[in-house]
N, C-alpha and C positions, 0 to 999 in steps of 0.2 A: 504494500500500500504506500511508503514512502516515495516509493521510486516516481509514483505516478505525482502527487502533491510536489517532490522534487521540481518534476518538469514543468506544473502548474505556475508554481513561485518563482521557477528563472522564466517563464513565457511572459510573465506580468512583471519582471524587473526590465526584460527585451523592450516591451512597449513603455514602461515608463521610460525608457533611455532614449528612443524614438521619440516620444513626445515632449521630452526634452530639448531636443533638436531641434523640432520642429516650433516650441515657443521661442528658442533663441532666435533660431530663422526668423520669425513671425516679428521678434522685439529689433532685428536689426536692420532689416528690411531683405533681407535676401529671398528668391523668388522659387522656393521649392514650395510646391505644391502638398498639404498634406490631406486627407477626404474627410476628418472629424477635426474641430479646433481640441488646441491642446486642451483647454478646459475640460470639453467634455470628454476626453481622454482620459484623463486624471480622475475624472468620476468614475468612468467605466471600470478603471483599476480600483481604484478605491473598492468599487461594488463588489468586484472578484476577488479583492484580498479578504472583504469579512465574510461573504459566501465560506469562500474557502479555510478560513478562521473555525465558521461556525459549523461546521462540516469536517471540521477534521479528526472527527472519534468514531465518524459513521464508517461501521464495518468491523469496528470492535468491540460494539457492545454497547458503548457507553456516549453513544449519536444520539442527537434527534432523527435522524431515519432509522436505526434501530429501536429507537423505539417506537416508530409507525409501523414497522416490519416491511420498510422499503429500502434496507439496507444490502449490500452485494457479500456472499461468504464474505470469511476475513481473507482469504487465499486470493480473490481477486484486489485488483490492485486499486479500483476507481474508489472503494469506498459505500459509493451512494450516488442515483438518481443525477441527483443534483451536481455534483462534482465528477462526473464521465459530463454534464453539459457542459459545466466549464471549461473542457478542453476541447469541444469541438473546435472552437474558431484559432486553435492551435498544430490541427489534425495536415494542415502541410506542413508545419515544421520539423523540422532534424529531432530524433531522437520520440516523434511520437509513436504509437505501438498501436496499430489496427485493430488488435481486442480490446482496446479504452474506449471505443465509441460507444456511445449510449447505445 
């Protein structure tokens, strides 16, 4: 189960360092285009780091999806429901794993 939270937490450091870039860009005037302002970037992280905060015991027992009984064995690695979504929109990068999709 860490492996996969692992990949979660550097995919969401990747865009915050993106979106870093992209507000300096933005603060100095330089002309890269990015498809969400960084604001709402920085939300989006934001949202996916306490998702995945609150989410981090599901599949051990001691989740709120274990205790809805929407929890995955402990042997797979996503956890919960809720945390294999989290990684789709990660599902082409380096190092994602095919059996993590919801």
């Amino acid at each position: 189960m860490d492996r996969f939270v692992t990949f979660l937490r550097r995919q969401l450091d990747i865009d915050l360092e993106l979106l870093r870039v992209a507000r300096q860009d933005a603060e100095t005037g330089a002309a890269h285009a990015c498809l969400i302002t960084p604001i709402r970037g920085f939300r989006e992280c934001e949202l996916k780091a306490r998702l995945l905060t609150n989410h981090h015991h599901c599949g051990t027992g001691g989740g709120p999806c274990d205790e809805l009984g929407e929890s995955y064995p402990p042997e797979d690695e996503r956890g919960c429901p809720t945390r294999a979504f989290l990684g789709l929109p990660y599902a082409d990068r380096p190092g994602y794993i095919a059996r993590w999709r919801p």
